[in-house]
C-alpha positions in Angstrom: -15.1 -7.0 -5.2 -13.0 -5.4 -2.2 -11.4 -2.4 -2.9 -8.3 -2.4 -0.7 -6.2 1.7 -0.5 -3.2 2.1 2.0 -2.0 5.5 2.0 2.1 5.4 3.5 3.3 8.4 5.1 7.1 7.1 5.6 9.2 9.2 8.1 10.8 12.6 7.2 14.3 11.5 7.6 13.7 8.6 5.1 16.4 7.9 2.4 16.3 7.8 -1.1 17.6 4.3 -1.2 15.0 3.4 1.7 11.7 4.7 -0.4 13.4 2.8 -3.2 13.5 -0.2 -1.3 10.0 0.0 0.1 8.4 0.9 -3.3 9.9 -2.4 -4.4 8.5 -3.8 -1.1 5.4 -2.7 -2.2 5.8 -4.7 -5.5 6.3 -7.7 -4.2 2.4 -8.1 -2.6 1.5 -8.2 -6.0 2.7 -11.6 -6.4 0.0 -12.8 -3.3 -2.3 -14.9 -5.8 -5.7 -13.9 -4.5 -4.6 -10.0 -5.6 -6.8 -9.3 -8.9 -5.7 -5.5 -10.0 -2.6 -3.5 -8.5 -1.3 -0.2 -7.8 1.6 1.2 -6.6 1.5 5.2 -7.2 2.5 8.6 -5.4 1.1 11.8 -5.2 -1.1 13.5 -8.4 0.7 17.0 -9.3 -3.2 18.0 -8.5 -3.6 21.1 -7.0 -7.5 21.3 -5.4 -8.6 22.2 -1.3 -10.1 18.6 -1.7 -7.0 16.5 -2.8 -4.3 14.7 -0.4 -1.1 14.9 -1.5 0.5 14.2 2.1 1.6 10.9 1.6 4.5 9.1 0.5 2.9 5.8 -1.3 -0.3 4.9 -2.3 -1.1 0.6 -2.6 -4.4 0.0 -4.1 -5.3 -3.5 -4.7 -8.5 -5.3 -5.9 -10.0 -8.5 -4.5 -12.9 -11.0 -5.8 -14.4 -11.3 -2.1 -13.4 -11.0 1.3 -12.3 -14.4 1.9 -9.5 -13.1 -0.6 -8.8 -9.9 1.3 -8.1 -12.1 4.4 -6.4 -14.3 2.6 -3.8 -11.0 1.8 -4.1 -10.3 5.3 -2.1 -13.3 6.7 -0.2 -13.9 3.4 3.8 -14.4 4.2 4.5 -11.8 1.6 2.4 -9.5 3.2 4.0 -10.3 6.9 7.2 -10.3 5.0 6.6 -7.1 4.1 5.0 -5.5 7.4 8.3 -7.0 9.0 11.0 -5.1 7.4 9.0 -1.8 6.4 6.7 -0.7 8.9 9.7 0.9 11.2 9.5 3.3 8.1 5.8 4.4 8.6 5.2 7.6 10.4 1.2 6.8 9.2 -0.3 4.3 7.6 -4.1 4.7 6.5 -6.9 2.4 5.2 -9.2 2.4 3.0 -11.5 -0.6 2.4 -14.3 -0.7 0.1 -16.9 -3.5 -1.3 -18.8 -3.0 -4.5 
């Protein structure tokens, strides 16, 4: 399995109807076949030294391999999605993990 995390700092002067919009950007990669578990969430009301709550969005999705995590990669939905939301992003950061 591939453990896929993007963590979305969107820009400070970002709307309410524009994080609305991009949170049901978001939804949309879930529909990219080779996606096995998905996670759209925002930031824990946890208060510890060790915790981020910086960002905006958090996208975790699940693969079976990596041949499926490249398949995400070049999947219109996700270009589709890259297009019309990254002139949101003030940071974008990844995590990628394999069990």
């Amino acid at each position: 399995m591939i453990a896929h995390h993007v963590l979305f700092w969107l820009k400070a002067d970002t709307s309410a109807d524009q994080k609305a919009a991009f949170r049901k950007g978001l939804q949309s990669l879930e529909q990219i076949e080779v996606v096995k578990t998905f996670h759209i969430g925002t930031p824990a009301p946890i208060e510890r030294a060790v915790v981020d709550t910086t960002y905006t969005f958090s996208l975790l999705l699940f693969f079976e391999n990596l041949a499926a995590h490249d398949v995400y990669q070049v999947h219109e939905i996700h270009k589709a999605f890259l297009d019309e939301f990254r002139v949101l992003f003030e940071k974008v950061i990844i995590y990628d993990a394999v069990s």
